[in-house]
Structures are given as C-alpha cells and as structure tokens.
C-alpha positions as CSV (number, residue, x, y, z in Angstrom):
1,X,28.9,127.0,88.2
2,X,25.7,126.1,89.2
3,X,25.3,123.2,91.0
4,X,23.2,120.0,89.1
5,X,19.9,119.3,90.5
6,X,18.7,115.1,90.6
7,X,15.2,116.5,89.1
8,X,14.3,118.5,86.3
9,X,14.3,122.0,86.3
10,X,10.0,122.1,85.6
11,X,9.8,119.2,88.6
12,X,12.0,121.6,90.2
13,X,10.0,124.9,89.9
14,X,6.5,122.8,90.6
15,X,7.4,121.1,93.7
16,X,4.7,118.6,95.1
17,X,2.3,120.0,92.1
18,X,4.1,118.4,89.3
19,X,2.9,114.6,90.4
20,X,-0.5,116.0,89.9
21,X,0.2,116.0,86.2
22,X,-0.8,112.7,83.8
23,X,1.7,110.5,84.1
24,X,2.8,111.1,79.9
25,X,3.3,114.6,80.9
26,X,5.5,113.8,84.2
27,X,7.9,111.8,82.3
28,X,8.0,114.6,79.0
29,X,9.0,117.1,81.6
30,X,11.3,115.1,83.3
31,X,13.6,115.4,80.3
32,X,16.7,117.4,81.7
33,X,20.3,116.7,82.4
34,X,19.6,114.5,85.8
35,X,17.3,112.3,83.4
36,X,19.6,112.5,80.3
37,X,16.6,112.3,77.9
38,X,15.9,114.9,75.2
39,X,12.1,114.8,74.0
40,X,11.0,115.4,70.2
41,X,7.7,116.2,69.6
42,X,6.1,115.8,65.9
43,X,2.4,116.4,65.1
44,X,-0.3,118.8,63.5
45,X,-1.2,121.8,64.4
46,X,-4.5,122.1,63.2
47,X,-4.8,126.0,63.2
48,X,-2.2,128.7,63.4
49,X,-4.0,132.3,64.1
50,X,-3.5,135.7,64.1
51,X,-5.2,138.9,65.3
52,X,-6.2,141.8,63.4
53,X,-3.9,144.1,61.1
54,X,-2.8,146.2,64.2
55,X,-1.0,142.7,65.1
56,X,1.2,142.5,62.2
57,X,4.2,145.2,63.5
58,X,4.5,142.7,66.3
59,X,4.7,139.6,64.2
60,X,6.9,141.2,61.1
61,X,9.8,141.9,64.7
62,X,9.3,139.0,66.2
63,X,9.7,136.9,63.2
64,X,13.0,138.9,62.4
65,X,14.3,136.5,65.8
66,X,12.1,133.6,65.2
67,X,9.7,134.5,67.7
68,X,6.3,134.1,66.8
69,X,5.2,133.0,63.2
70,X,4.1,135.3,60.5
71,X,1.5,133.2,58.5
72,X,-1.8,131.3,59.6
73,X,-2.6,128.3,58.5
74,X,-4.2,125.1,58.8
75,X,-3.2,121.4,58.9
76,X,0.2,122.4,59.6
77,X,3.1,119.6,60.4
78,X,4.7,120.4,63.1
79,X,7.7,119.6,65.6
80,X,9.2,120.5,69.4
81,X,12.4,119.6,70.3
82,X,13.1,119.8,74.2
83,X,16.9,119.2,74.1
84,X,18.8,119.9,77.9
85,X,22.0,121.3,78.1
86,X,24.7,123.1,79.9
87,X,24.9,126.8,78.5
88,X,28.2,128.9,78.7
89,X,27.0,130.0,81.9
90,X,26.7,127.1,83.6
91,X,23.2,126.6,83.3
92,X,20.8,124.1,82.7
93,X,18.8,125.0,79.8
94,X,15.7,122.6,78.1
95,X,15.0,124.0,74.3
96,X,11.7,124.5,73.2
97,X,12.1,124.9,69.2
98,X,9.3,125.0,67.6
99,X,8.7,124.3,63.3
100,X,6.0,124.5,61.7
101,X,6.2,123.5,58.1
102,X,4.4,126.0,56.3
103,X,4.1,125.7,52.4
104,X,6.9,127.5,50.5
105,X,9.1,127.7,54.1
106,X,9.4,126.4,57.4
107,X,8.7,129.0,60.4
108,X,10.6,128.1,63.8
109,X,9.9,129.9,66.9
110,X,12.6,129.2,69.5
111,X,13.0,129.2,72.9
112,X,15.2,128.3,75.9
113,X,14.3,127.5,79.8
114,X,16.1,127.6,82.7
115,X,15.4,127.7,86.3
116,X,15.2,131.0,88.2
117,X,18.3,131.6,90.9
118,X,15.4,131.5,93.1
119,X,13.9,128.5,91.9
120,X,10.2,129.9,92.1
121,X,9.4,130.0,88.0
122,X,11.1,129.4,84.9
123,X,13.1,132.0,82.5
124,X,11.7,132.0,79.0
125,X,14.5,132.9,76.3
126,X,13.3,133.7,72.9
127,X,14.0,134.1,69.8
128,X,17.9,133.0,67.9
129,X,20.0,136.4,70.1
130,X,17.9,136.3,73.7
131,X,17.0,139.3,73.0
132,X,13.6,138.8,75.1
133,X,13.3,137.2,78.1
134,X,9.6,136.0,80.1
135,X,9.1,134.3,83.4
136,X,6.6,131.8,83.2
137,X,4.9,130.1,85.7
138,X,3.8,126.5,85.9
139,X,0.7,125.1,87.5
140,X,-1.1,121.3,87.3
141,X,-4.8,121.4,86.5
142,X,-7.5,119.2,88.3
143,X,-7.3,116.9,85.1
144,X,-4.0,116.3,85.2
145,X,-2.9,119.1,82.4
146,X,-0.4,121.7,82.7
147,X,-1.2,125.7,82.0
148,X,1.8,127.8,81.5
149,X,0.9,131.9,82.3
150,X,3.8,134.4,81.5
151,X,4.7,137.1,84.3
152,X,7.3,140.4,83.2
153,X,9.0,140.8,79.8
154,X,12.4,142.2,79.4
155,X,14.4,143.2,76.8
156,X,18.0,142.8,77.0
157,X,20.8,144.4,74.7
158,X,24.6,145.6,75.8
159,X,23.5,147.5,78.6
160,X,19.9,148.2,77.8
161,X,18.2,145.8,80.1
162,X,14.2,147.4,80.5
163,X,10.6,146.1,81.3
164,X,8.8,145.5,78.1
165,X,5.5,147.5,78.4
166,X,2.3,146.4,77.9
167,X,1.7,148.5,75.0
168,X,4.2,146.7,73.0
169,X,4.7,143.5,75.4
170,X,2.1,140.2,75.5
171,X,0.9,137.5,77.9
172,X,1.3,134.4,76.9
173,X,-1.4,130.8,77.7
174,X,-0.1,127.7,77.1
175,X,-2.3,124.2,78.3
176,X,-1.2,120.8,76.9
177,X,-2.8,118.0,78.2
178,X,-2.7,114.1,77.4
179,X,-4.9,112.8,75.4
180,X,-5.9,108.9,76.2
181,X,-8.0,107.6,73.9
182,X,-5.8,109.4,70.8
183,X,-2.7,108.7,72.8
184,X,-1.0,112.4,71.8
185,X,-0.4,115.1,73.7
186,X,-2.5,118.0,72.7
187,X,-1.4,122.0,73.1
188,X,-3.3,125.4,72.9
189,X,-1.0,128.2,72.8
190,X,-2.5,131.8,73.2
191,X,-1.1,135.2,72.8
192,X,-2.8,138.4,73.9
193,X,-1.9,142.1,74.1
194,X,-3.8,144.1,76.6
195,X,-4.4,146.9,74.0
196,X,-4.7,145.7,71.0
197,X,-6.2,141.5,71.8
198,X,-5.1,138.4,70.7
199,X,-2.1,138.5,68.4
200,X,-1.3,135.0,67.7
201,X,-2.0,131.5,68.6
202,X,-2.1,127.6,67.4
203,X,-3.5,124.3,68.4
204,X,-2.9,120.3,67.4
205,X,-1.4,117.4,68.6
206,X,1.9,115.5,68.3
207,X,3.1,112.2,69.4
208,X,6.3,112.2,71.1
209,X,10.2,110.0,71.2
210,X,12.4,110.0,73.8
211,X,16.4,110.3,73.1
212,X,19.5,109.7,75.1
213,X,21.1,113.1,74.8
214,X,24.6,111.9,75.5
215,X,24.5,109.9,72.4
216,X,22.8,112.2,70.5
217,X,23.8,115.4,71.5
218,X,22.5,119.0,70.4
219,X,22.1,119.6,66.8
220,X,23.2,122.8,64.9
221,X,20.7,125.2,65.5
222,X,19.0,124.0,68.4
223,X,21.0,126.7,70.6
224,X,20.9,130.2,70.4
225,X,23.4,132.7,68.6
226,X,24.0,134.5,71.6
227,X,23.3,133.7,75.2
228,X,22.2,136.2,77.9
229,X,23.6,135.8,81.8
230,X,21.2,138.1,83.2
231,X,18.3,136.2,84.8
C-alpha cells in the first residue's frame, strides 16, 4: 500500500512551484487525504464549444464514458467536485466530476488523479470504466494561475494497454485562475487534435465550499465503475 504523503498529491507533483499560485488556488488544491477536505465547485460556464463536424465521432465515444460533452451551449450551471480518496489499490485519488446542466439532461465528464509512482506529474483517469488514461503536467503562471498541459494517452482494456495516436488522441489546456475583484475562480478548458483542430472546450466561473470528507464521505457516483492499477 502506498505510503500517505502530509501534502497533497498536486503540492506534491509541483514542488516549490505550487506556493507561486494565488493563495485561493493553494488551499483548493490542497484538498487531499493529509488535508481531509473535499472541494465543490458550482458556477456558470458561460460557453461550451465544439469543433467542426469531423469532431463529432470523437464526442458521440467519449460521451458513451462521460468523457467530454456532446452539446454546446451557453449560460450553462455547472459543478466540480474534487473528493480524495483511497482506491482499491491503495491510492490516493482527488475526483474531478464535472456537470453541466444542460436543458433536457445533465452531461458529466468524469475524472480521477493520482500521483505518478515517480511523483513527476499526475495520472488523469477518465471517463465512468478508466478506460483512458493522460498524464498531465502542472505549472504556476507569473500571475499566480495554474495551466494544466496533457502529455501521452493510453487506452487500457484486459490486456490491451496501447499509446492512443494522435490521429484519434487530443491535447488537452486547462488555466484557472482567481479572480479578485469577482471573488470566483475562473477556468478555460481547451481540447485540440493535431489533425483535425479544436474539438471541444468551455469557460465560466464558480465559487467554491470546502467539506470535511470524513463526515461526508464519497457519494454514489463520484467513483468509477471500474478502476485501472496500471499507471
């Protein structure tokens, strides 16, 4: 079992970059198991995008998973829950389940982090089976923001374990930033292909609420239907 770390795994993976981030984003990435807080995020996204036609074989898979979300819109509400816990392997995981209240039905696209063995980025899990996996990497801006840039896909089934290529796979942008004078956090989120362009994106802002996660614990449907060891 791995061992628990006194910081959270994204302080973890940053090192001395992470106290270059505003404070409001320090302490909404300090949520973990060592910190015992869970971090709900609820807000508007003020645009959800998509690319051309050619996009919509990727979005119609990776909504089959909830990754990704099939339908723009505008004015959307919207909600993150970071939730830490301890997966069936051991590990310490942070959920980033996303909702986004669209008319007629709610869209989620979810995801799970956890540290590398190596402790140099994070592993991205997405979608409700793990099916995918990213590594992301974290950086602090000179304004105090964060930008999240996504490294290798794979795709992990049984014993199928393969790079995702970059015909069919995507690089992900995330910044979110703190907002002062709004008090809100405020996220871009970017998805490109290297063929085919931009495939999907949104941006808002949400204000956020901080939980103890030992007295409220991990809703139904906050982790994954299966789980996936291999890192």
């Amino acid at each position: 079992m791995t061992a628990k770390s006194t910081n959270s795994i994204f302080r973890t993976v940053m090192g001395a970059d992470f106290e270059r981030l505003h404070p409001q984003l320090q302490r909404r990435f300090s949520v973990g198991l060592a910190s015992g807080e869970a971090c709900t995020g609820r807000g508007v996204m003020d645009r959800i995008w998509h690319g051309g036609s050619l996009v919509k074989p990727f979005l119609a898979l990776g909504t089959t998973r909830n990754i990704l979300v099939p339908r723009q819109g505008r004015h959307v509400p919207f909600t993150i829950e970071n939730v830490p816990y301890t997966d069936s392997f051991g590990r310490e995981t942070v959920t980033f389940v996303r909702t986004f209240d669209l008319p007629g039905r709610s869209r989620c696209f979810d995801a799970q982090m956890v540290l590398s063995p190596a402790g140099d980025r994070i592993l991205d899990y997405l979608g409700t089976h793990q099916h995918l996996a990213s590594d992301l990497y974290f950086r602090a801006e000179p304004d105090g923001s964060l930008l999240i840039r996504s490294g290798e896909h794979r795709f992990r089934e049984g014993a199928v374990d393969v790079r995702v290529p970059e015909l069919i796979g995507a690089s992900a942008e995330v910044r979110e930033s703190f907002d002062e004078a709004a008090g809100r956090f405020r996220i871009r989120v970017r998805v490109v292909n290297k063929y085919f362009g931009p495939l999907f994106g949104y941006d808002g802002s949400f204000s956020v609420t901080y939980t103890d996660v030992r007295a409220c614990g991990v809703r139904p449907g906050l982790r994954p239907v299966r789980e996936e060891r291999r890192a």
